[in-house]
C-alpha positions in Angstrom: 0.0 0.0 0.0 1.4 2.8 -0.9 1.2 6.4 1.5 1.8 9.4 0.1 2.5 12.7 2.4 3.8 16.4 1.8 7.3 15.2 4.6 8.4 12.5 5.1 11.0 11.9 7.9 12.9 9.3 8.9 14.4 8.7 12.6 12.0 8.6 15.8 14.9 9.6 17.9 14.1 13.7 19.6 15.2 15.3 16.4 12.7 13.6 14.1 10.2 14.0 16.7 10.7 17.8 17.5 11.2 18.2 13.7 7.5 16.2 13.3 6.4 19.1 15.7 7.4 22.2 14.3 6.2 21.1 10.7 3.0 19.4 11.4 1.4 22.8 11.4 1.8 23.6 8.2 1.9 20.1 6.2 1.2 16.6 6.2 4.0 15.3 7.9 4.8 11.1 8.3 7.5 10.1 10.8 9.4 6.5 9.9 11.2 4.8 13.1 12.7 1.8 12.5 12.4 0.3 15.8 9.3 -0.5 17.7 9.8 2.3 20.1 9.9 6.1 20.0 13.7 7.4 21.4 14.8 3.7 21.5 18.7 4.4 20.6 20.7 7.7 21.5 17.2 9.6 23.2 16.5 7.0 24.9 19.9 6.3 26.9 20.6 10.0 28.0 21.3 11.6 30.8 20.5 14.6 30.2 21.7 18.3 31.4 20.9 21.5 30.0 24.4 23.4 29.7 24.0 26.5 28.2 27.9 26.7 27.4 28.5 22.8 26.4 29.7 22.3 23.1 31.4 24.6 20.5 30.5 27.9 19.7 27.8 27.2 17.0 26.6 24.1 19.2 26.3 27.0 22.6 24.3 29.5 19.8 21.6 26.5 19.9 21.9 25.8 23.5 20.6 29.4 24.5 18.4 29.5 21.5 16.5 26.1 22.9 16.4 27.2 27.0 13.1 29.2 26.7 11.1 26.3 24.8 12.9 23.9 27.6 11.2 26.5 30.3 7.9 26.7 28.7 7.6 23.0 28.2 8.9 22.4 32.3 11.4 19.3 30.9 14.1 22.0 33.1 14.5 21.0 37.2 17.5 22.6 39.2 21.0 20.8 39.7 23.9 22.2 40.6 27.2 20.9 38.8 30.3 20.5 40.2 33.6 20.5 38.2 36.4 18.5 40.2 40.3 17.9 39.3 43.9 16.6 40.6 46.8 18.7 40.3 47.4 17.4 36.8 44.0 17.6 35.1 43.6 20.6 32.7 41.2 21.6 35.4 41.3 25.6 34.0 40.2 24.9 30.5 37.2 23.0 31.6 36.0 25.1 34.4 36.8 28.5 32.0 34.6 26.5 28.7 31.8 25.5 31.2 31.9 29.3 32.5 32.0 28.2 36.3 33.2 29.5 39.3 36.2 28.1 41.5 35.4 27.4 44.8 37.3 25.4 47.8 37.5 21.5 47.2 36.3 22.0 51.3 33.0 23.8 49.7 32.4 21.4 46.8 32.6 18.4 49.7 29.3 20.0 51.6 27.3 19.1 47.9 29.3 15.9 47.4 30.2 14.0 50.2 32.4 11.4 48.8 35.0 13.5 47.3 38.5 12.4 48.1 40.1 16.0 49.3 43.5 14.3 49.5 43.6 13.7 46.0 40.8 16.1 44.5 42.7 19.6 44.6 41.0 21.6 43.2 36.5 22.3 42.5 34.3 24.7 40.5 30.9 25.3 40.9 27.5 26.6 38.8 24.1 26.3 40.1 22.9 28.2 35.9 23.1 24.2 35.2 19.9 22.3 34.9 18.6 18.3 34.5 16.7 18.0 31.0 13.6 15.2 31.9 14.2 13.3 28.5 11.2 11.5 28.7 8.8 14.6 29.3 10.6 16.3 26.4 9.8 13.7 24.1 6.9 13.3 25.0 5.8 16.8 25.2 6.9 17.1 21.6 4.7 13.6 20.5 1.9 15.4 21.8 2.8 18.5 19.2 3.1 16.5 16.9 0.5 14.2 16.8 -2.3 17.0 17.9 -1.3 18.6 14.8 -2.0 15.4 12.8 1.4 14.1 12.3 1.6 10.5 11.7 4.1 7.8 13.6 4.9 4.8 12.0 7.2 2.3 14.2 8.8 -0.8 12.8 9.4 0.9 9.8 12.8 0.2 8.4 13.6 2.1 5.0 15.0 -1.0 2.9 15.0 1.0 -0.5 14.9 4.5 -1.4 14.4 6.2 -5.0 13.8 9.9 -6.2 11.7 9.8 -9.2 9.8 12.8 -10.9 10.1 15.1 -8.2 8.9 12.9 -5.4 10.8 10.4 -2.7 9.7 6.9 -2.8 10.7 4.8 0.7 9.7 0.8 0.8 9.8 -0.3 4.4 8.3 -3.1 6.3 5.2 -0.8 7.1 4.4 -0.2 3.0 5.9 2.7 0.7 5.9 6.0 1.3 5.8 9.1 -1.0 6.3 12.9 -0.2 8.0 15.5 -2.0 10.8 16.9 1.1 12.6 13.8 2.9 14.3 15.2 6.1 17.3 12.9 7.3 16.6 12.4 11.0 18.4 8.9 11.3 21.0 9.4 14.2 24.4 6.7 13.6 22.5 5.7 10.5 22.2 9.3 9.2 24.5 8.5 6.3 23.4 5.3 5.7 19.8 6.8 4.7 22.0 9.4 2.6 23.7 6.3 0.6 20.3 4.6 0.4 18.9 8.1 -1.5 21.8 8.3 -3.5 23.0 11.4 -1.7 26.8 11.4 -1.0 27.4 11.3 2.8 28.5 13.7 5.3 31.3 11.7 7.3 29.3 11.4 10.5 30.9 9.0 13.1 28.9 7.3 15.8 31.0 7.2 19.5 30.2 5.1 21.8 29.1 6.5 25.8 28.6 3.8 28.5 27.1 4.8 31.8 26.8 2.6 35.0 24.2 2.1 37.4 25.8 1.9 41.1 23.6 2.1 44.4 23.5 5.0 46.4 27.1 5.5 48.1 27.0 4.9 51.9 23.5 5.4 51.4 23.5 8.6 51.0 20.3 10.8 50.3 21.3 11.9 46.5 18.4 13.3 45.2 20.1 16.7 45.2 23.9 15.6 44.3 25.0 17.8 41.9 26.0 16.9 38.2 29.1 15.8 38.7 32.4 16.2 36.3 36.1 15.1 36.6 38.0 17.5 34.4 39.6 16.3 31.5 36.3 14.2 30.8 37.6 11.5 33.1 34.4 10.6 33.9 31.1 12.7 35.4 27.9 11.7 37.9 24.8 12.2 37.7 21.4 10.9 40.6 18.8 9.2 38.3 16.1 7.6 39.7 17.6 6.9 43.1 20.9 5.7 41.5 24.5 7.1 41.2 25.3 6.8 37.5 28.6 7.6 36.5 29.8 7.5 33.1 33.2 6.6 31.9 33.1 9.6 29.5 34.8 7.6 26.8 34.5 8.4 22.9 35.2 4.9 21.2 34.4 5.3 17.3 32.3 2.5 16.3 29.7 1.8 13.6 25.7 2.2 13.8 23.9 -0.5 15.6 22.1 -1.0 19.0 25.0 0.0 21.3 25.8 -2.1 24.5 28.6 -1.1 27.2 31.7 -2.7 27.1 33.0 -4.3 30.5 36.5 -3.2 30.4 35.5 0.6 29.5 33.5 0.6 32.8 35.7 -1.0 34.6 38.4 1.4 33.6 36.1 4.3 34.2 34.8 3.3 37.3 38.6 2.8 38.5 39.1 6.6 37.9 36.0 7.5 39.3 36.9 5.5 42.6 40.6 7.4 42.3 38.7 10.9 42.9 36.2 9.5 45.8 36.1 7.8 49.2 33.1 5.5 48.5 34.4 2.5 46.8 32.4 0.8 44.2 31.1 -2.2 46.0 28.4 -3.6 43.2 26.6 -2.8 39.4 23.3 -2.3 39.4 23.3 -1.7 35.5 24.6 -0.2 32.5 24.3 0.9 29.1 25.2 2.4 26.7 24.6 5.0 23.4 25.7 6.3 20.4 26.8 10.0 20.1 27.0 10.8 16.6 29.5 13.8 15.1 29.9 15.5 11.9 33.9 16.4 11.4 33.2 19.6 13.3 31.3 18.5 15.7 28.6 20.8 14.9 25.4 19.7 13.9 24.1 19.2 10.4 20.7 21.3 9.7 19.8 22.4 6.3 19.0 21.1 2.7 21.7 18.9 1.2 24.1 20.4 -1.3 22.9 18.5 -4.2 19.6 17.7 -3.7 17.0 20.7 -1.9 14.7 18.3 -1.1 16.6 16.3 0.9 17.2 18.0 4.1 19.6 16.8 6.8 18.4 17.0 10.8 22.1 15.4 12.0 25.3 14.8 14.1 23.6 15.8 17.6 26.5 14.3 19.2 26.0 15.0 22.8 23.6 17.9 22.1 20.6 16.7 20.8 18.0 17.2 23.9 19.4 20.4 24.9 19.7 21.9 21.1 16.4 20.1 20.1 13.6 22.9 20.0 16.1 25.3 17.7 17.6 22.8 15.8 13.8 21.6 14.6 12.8 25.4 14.4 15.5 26.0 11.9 14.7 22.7 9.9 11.0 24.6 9.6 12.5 27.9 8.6 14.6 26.1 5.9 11.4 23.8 4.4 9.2 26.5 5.0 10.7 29.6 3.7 9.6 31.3 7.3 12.8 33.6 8.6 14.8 32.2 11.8 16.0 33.9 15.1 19.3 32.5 14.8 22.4 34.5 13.4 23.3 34.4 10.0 26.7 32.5 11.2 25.2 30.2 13.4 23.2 29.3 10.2 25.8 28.9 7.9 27.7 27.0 10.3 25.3 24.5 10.2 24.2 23.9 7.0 25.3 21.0 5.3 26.7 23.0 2.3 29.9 23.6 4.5 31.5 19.7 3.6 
């Protein structure tokens, strides 16, 4: 059976979704997620801040372009973040990027207990950092998207792609779909869709992030434990849902696919963790792990493709997409629909897949 729509896109991870929500208003939009889940890779494994200065510049030009549709939506909750280092960590270039204060490590030890002051020498502080509930934010932008009549269509898999007479013509496992614009929302498979469509790719590279799942040290109250990061991106901390999660921070290239932690990453991870605290690691709870996905500059890729205008690409969140989402999928709109944008002509052009 064949479906035919003014936009089709393809990924169900928070970009396609927040892109399905900014252009169901003024088209017929169809979403395609291969899984049988909404936010089932990347979206679904984050743990998410809101850090206004975290990423590069164009990446921070999104960040504080995204923070008032993050406050009216209420996906934002306080939490503090603490920046910790040893004498040899490049402990200034982290806390001067992340635009924090230095306080006393003596200070930092009243919001987390555990740290090790003999080795920990030095601590910055922010309390402008906020958690980003990943679940309300997707969800808040299905609800867009589908009260605007957007249509979801899970277990979906694109297995061929043409461009014939003006239009896009995707077979997947749900029946073929047709639509003039395609918008190339695929996360670690964002250029494998490209080399599907005949449409050269970008050179993303998915990274793999692990995080593990460790009780409550000493059984401590953590609710309120700040955000936690070792400078140098040794590893950071984060409460969720009554655990400690820490993260080994590590950036291990790898291809797409359902991404799983590795046991020697955590362990290694978790051994510099325990380096920094006094609460030693005693059992796993859990683990897991996503893909963060990076175009060569590590900016993201927003805009129609070079070759082909009616391809657009939504692509290479890395470890952005949440916080960047609602102006990321606002400039998609502007670009499809011709409507102007907020952002600065730079930040624009730095985006825009034209720039490979």
């Amino acid at each position: 059976m064949e479906h035919v729509t003014d936009c089709l896109i393809v990924g169900g991870g928070i970009a396609g979704v927040t892109a399905a929500a900014a252009l169901a208003p003024h088209m017929d939009v169809t979403l395609l997620e291969a899984e049988a889940n909404i936010g089932y890779h990347a979206s679904g494994r984050s743990a998410a801040m809101f850090l206004r200065d975290y990423g590069n510049a164009t990446v921070c030009d999104l960040n504080y372009a995204s923070e008032a549709a993050h406050i009216e939506q209420g996906v934002l909750s306080p939490r503090s973040m603490v920046l910790l280092g040893r004498a040899d960590d490049p402990f200034d270039a982290d806390c001067a990027a992340l635009k924090m204060t230095e306080v006393s490590v003596s200070q930092a030890s009243h919001l987390l207990p555990i740290i090790d002051t003999h080795v920990v020498t030095r601590a910055a502080l922010t309390h402008a950092s906020t958690a980003l509930d990943t679940d309300l934010a997707l969800q808040a932008a299905l609800r867009s998207a589908r009260g605007n009549g957007a249509t979801l269509r899970t277990q979906a898999p694109v297995i061929s792609a043409s461009h014939t007479g003006g239009r896009w013509t995707l077979a997947t496992a749900k029946g073929q779909f047709t639509s003039k614009i395609l918008v190339n929302a695929a996360g670690a498979w964002a250029d494998t869709l490209a080399q599907f469509c005949s449409i050269s790719p970008i050179g993303l590279t998915p990274y793999r992030r692990s995080m593990a799942q460790l009780p409550a040290p000493r059984g401590y109250d953590i609710k309120d434990w700040p955000f936690t990061l070792a400078a140098g991106d040794r590893w950071y901390a984060k409460p969720i849902g009554g655990r400690w999660c820490v993260s080994p921070s590590e950036e291990d290239p790898t291809h797409p696919h359902d991404a799983y932690s590795d046991d020697m990453t955590l362990a290694e991870g978790l051994a510099r963790y325990e380096d920094m605290v006094t609460a030693p690691v005693t059992r796993l709870e859990g683990s897991w792990a996503g893909l963060r996905t990076f175009a060569p500059d590590r900016a993201l890729v927003i805009g129609p493709d070079a070759n082909e205008p009616s391809f657009f690409w939504l692509a290479g969140q890395g470890g952005y997409g949440f916080q960047t989402s609602p102006a990321a999928a606002n400039l998609l709109a502007s670009h499809i629909l011709g409507s102007p944008t907020d952002l600065a002509n730079r930040t624009v052009a730095a985006l825009h897949p034209n720039r490979f």
